[in-house]
GURO-761230 format. One record per residue (C-alpha): x negated, y, z; residue number from 1. Coordinates in pm, whole numbers. Layout:
{{X Y Z} NUM}
...
end
This chain:
{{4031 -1469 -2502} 1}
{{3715 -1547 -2298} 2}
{{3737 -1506 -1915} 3}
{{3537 -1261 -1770} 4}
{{3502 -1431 -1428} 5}
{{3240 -1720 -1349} 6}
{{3472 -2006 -1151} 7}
{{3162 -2174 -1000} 8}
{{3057 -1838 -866} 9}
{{3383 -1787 -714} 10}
{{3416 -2110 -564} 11}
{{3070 -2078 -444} 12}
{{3171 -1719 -247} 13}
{{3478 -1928 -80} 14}
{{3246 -2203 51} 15}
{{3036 -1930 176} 16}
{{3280 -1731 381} 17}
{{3414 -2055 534} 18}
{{3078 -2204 654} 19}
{{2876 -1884 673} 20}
{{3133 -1645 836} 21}
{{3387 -1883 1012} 22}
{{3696 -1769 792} 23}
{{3925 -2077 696} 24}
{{4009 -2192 330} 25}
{{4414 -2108 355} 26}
{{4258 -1754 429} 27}
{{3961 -1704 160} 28}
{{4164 -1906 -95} 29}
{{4526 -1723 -203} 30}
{{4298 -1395 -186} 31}
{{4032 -1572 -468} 32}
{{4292 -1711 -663} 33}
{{4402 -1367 -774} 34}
{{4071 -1337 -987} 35}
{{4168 -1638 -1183} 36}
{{4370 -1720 -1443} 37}
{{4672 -1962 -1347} 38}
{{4518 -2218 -1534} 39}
{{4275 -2218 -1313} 40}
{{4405 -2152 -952} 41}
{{4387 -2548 -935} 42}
{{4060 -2603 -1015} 43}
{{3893 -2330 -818} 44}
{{4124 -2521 -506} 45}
{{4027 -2840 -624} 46}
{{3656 -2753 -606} 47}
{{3661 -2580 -270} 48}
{{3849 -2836 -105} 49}
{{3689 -3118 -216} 50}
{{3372 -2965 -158} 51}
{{3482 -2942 252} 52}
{{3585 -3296 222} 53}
{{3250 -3410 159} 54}
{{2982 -3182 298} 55}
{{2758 -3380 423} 56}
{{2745 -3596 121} 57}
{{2636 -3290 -87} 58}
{{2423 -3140 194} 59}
{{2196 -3454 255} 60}
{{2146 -3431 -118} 61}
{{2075 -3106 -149} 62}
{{1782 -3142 94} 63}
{{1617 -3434 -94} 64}
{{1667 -3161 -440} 65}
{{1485 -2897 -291} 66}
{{1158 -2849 -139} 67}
{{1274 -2523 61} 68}
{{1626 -2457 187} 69}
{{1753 -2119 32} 70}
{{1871 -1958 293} 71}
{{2001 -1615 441} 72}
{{2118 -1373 112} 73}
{{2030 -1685 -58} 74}
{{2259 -1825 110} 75}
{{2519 -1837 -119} 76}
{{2321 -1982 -415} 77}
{{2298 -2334 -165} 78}
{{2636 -2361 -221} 79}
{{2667 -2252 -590} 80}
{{2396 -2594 -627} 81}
{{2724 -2781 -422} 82}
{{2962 -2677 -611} 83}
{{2762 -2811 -947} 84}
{{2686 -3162 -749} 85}
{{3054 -3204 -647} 86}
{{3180 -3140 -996} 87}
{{2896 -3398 -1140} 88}
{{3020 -3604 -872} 89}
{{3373 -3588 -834} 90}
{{3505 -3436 -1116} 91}
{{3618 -3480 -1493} 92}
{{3459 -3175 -1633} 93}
{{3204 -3253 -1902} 94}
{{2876 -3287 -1745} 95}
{{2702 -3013 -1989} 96}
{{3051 -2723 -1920} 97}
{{2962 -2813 -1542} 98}
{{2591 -2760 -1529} 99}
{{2598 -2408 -1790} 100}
{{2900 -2277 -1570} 101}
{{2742 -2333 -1253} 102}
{{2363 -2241 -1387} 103}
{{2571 -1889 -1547} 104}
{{2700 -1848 -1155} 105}
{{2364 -1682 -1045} 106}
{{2440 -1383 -1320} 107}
{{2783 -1341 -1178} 108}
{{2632 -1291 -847} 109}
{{2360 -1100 -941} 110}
{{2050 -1299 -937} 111}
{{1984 -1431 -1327} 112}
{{1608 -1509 -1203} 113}
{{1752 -1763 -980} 114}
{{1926 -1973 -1320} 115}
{{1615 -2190 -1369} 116}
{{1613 -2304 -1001} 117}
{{1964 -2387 -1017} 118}
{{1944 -2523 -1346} 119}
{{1657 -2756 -1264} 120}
{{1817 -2910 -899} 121}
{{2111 -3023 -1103} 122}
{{1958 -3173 -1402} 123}
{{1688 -3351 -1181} 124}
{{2031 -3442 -1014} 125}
{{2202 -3607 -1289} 126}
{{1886 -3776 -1402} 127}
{{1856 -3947 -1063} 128}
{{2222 -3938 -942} 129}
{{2301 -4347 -930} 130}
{{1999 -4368 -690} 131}
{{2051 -4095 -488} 132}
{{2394 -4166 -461} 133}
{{2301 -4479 -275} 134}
{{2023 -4314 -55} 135}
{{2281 -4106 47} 136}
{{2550 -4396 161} 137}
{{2278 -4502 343} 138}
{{2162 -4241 570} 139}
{{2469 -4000 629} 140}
{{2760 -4098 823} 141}
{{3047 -4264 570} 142}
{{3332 -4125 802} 143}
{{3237 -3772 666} 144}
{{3378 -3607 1049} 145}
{{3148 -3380 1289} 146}
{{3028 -3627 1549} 147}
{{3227 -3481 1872} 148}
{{3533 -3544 1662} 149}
{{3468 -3875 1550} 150}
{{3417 -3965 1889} 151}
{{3694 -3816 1994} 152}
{{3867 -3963 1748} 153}
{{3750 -4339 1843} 154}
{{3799 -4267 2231} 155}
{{4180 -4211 2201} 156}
{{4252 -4471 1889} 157}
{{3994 -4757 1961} 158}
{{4220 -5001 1781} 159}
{{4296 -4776 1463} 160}
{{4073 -4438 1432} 161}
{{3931 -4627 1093} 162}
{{4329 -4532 911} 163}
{{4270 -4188 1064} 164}
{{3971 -4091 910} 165}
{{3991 -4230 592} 166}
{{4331 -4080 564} 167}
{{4159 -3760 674} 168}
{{3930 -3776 346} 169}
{{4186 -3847 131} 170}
{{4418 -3555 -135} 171}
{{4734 -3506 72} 172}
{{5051 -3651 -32} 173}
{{5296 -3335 -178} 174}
{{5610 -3393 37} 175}
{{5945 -3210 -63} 176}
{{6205 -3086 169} 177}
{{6542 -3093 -54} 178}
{{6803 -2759 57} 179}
{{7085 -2967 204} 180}
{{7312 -2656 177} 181}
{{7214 -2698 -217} 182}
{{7189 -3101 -273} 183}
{{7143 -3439 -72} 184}
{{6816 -3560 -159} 185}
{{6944 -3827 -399} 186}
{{7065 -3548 -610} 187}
{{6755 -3425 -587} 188}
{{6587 -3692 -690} 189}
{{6771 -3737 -974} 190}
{{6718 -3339 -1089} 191}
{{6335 -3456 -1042} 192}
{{6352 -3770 -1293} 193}
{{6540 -3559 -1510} 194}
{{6243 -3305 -1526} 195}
{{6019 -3610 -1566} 196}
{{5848 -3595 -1176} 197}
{{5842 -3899 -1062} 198}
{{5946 -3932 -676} 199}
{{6068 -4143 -447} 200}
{{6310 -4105 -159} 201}
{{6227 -4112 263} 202}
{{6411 -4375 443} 203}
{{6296 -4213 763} 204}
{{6403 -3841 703} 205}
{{6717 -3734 537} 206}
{{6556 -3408 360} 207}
{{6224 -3602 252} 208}
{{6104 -3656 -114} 209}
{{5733 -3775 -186} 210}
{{5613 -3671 -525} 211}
{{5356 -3946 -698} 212}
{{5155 -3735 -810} 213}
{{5156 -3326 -686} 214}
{{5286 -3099 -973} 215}
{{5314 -2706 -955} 216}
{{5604 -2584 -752} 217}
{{5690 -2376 -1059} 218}
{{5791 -2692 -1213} 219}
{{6076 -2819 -942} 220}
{{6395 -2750 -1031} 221}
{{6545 -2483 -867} 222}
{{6211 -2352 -642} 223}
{{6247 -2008 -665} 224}
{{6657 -2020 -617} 225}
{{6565 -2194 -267} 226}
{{6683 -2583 -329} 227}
{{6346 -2722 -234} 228}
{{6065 -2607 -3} 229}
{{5685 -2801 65} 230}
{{5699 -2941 375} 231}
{{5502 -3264 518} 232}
{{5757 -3513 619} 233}
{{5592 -3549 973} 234}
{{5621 -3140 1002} 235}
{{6032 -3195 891} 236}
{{6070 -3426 1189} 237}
{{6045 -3054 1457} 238}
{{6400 -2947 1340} 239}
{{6548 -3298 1296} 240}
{{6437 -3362 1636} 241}
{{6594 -3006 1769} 242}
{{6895 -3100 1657} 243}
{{7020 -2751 1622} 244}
{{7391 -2661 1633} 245}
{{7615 -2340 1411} 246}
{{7680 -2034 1656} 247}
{{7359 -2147 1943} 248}
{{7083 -1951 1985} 249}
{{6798 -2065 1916} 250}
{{6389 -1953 1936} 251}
{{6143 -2080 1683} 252}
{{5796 -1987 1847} 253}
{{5493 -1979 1678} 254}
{{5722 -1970 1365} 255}
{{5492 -1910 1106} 256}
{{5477 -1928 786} 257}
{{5868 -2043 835} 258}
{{5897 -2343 712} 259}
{{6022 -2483 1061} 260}
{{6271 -2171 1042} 261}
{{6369 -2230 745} 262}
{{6465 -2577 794} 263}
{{6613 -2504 1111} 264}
{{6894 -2256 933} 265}
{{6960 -2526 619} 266}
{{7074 -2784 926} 267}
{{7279 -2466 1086} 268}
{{7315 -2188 896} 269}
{{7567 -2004 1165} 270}
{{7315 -2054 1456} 271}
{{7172 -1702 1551} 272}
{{6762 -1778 1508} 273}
{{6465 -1576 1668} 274}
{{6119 -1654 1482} 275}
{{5847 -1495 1659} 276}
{{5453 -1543 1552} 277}
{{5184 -1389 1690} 278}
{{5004 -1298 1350} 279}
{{5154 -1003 1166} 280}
{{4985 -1133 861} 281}
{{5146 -1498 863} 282}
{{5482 -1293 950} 283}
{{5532 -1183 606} 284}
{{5532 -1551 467} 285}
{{5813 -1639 705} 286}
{{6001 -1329 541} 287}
{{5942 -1441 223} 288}
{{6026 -1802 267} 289}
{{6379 -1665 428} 290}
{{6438 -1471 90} 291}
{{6345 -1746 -121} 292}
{{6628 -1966 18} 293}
{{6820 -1634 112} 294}
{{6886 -1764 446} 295}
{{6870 -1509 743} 296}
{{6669 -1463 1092} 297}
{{6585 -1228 1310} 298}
{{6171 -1184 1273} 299}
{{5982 -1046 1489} 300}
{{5549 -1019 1609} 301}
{{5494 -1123 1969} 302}
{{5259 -1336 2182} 303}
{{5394 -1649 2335} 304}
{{5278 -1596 2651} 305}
{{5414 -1275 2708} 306}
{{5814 -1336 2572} 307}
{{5921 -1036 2832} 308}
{{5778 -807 2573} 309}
{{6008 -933 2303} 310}
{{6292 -1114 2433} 311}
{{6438 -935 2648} 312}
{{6616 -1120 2887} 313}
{{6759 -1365 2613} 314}
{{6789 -1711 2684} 315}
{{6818 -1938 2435} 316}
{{7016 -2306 2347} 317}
{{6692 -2420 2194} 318}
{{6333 -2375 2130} 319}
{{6117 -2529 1877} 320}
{{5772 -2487 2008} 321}
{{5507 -2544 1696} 322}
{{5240 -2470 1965} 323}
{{4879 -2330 1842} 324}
{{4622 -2657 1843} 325}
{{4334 -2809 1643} 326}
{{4526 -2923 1358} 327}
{{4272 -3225 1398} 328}
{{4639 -3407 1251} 329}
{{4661 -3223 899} 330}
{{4246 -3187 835} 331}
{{4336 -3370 448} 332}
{{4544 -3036 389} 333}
{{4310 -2848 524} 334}
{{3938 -3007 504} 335}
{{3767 -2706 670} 336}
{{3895 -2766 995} 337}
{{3603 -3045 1043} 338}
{{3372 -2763 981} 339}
{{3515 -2481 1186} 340}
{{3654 -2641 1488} 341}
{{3385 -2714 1777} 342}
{{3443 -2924 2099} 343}
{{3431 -2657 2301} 344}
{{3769 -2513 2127} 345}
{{4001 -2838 2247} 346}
{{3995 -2704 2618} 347}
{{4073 -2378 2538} 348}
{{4405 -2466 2353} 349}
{{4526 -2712 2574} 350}
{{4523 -2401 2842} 351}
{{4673 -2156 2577} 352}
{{4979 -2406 2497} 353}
{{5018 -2486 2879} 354}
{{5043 -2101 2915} 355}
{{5285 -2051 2621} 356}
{{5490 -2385 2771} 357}
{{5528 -2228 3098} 358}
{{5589 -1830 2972} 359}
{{5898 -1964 2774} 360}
{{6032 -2260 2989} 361}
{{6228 -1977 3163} 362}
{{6407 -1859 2860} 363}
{{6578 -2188 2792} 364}
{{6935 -2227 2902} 365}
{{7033 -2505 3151} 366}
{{7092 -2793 3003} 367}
{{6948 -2644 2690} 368}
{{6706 -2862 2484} 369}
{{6283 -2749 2381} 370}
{{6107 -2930 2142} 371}
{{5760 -2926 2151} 372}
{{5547 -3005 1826} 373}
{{5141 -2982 1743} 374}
{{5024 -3055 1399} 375}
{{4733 -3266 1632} 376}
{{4618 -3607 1714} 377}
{{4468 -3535 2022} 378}
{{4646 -3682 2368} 379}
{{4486 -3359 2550} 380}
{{4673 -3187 2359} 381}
{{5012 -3360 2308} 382}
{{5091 -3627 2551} 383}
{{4837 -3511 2860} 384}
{{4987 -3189 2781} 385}
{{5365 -3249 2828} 386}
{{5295 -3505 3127} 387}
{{5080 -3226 3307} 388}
{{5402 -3026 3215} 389}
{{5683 -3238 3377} 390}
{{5457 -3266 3676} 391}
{{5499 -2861 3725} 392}
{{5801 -2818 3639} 393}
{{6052 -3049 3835} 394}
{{6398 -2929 3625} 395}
{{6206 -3050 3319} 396}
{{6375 -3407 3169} 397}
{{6180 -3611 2884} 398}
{{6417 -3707 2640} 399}
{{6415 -4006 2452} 400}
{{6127 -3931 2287} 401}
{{5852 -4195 2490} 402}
{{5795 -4282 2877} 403}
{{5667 -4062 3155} 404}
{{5320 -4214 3119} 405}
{{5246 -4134 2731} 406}
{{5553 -3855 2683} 407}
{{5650 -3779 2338} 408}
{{5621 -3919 1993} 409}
{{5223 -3932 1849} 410}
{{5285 -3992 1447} 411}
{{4856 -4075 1277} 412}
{{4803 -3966 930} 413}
{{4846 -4247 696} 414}
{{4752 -4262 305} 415}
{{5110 -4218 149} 416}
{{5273 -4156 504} 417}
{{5290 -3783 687} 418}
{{5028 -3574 862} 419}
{{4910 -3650 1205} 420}
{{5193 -3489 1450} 421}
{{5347 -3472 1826} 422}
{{5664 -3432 1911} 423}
{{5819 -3418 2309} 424}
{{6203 -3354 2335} 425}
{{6278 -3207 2672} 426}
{{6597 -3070 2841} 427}
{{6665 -2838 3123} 428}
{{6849 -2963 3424} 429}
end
């Protein structure tokens, strides 16, 4: 049976609400996917991300295509020309299925008279692609990052900001988190070479399995009766660090979508857990990860900065902080952060996780134990943050986890390694 959907069309409205109308792929995507057959849920991701990941590439060449830029409800047909240069690019799909799929986009949206513009960019395109390739190489910026972040970037890694941003351009690793409540990760393993997924073992977390190559999660044994969840092995490293304990109590702010939860109950399933998230939306997701693994929290919708409104007067053994921050340390998940964030925005979340640092400092026991975590690379952010932190708050300890002048642990992205991530252990005295 035919589809009755045009993919390049599709992809082409994603790209649009992301750079047009500020909405983020994790968003735009799930909601798109629904449209598509299953077969095809990759693709259409594999299009949209990789189109992100290289934007400038395809937008310098775009420019030397066309005389005049389409632009306002035109818009959208700019990016439908992308998404048939990235595939030419970048992809396996038969150069002739590309070009009619893309060119058969502009019905789907509505504008057939636009087919022979579209059609004639990308064959002029593929007749001078080697060249223009090489123009291209030559005049935009290789490192493929907005130029405030790049800088940024250099400023606080002079010695090694080259690993983090060509890890940043790079497909993610798909990193497993085995159930220990179901298996040790050896068995785990050997369930995945059983199933033919080859995998190899973390030496560095006990939970942590790195797939070679990324499969479905419908092909894992045991997904959907809860033995393995997707988690980064730099994001498995929060609840390791937490060290949480059966029958504590124990806050998991910012919780969503749950995997830190989650992970949290399969180290103590008796502990009485609190997941709180600001976003109603992303709530759901930490519900349904809970059922999946049919492990059990109380869940709740609240601000960080305002825990009066929906902790009572708890206090709590522990907190895992997974504080709200640029995500500048996971941008190869998520490619449309380079796009979206602006310079401007780093200021504004260092004062929103100060805020949410000191709102909940008082709901920690004495003696009890917060761990704070950012999926960022940015010392504003993560170290600066935690040192301006100890400074205001004298009953606040570092742990072991660095020295009072660089406080906590900074992990980079690396190619087959874990996201970019912060972690600073502190107790109460």
């Amino acid at each position: 049976m035919k589809n009755t959907y045009n993919l390049r069309s599709i992809a082409a409205k994603a790209i649009t609400q992301v750079l047009e109308q500020g909405q983020s792929l994790s968003t735009v995507i799930p909601e798109l996917q629904q449209k598509v057959s299953d077969k095809d849920k990759a693709l259409l991701q594999e299009i949209c991300f990789g189109v992100m990941r290289v934007l400038p590439q395809l937008e310098w060449l775009i420019n030397q295509l066309m005389v005049k830029p389409l632009k306002g409800k035109q818009r959208i047909f700019h990016y439908l020309i992308m998404v048939g240069i990235y595939q030419l690019i970048y992809t396996r799909i038969p150069a002739h299925a590309a070009l009619a799929e893309t060119v058969n986009g502009a019905t789907d949206l509505k504008r057939p008279q636009l087919k022979g513009l579209i059609n004639g960019v990308l064959r002029q395109f593929q007749r001078q692609q080697q060249a223009l390739i090489e123009q291209a190489n030559k005049h935009i910026n290789q490192h493929l990052h907005p130029k405030w972040l790049l800088e940024r970037i250099q400023k606080a890694y002079p010695q090694n900001w080259q690993t983090i941003v060509d890890a940043n351009n790079q497909k993610p690793p798909m990193w497993l988190r085995v159930n220990q409540l179901h298996h040790a990760a050896k068995e785990y393993l050997a369930l995945l070479e059983e199933s033919n997924i080859e995998a190899e073992l973390d030496t560095n977390h006990s939970s942590a399995i790195r797939l070679l190559n990324p499969c479905p999660v419908s092909a894992l044994p045991g997904f959907n009766q809860g033995w393995v969840t997707i988690q980064d092995r730099s994001a498995q490293g929060c609840a390791e660090l937490l060290t949480p304990c059966d029958e504590e109590s124990i806050l998991d702010l910012c919780a969503a979508p749950g995997g830190k939860t989650t992970h949290i109950l399969e180290i103590a399933p008796k502990s009485k857990v609190l997941a709180v998230d600001i976003d109603a939306q992303r709530i759901k997701r930490v519900k349904e990860n809970l059922q999946r693994l049919n492990l059990h929290a109380v869940v709740k919708t609240g601000d960080g900065r305002l825990p009066h409104e929906w902790a009572a007067n708890e206090q709590f053994d522990r907190i895992l902080l997974d504080a709200p921050c640029s995500a500048t340390g996971v941008i190869r998940r998520h490619p449309d952060i380079k796009w979206l964030r602006r310079n401007e925005d780093i200021d504004q979340l260092v004062t929103l996780q100060s805020e949410i640092l000191d709102a909940i400092w008082p709901y920690l026991k004495r003696n009890g134990t917060l761990v704070y975590a950012t999926c960022s690379i940015l010392p504003q952010e993560n170290s600066e943050q935690i040192k301006a932190f100890l400074s205001r708050h004298p009953d606040a300890v570092l742990s072991e986890t660095g020295h009072s002048d660089s406080p906590g642990i900074q992990i980079i992205p690396e190619a087959i390694g874990g996201d970019g991530f912060f972690y600073a252990r502190l107790t109460k005295q």
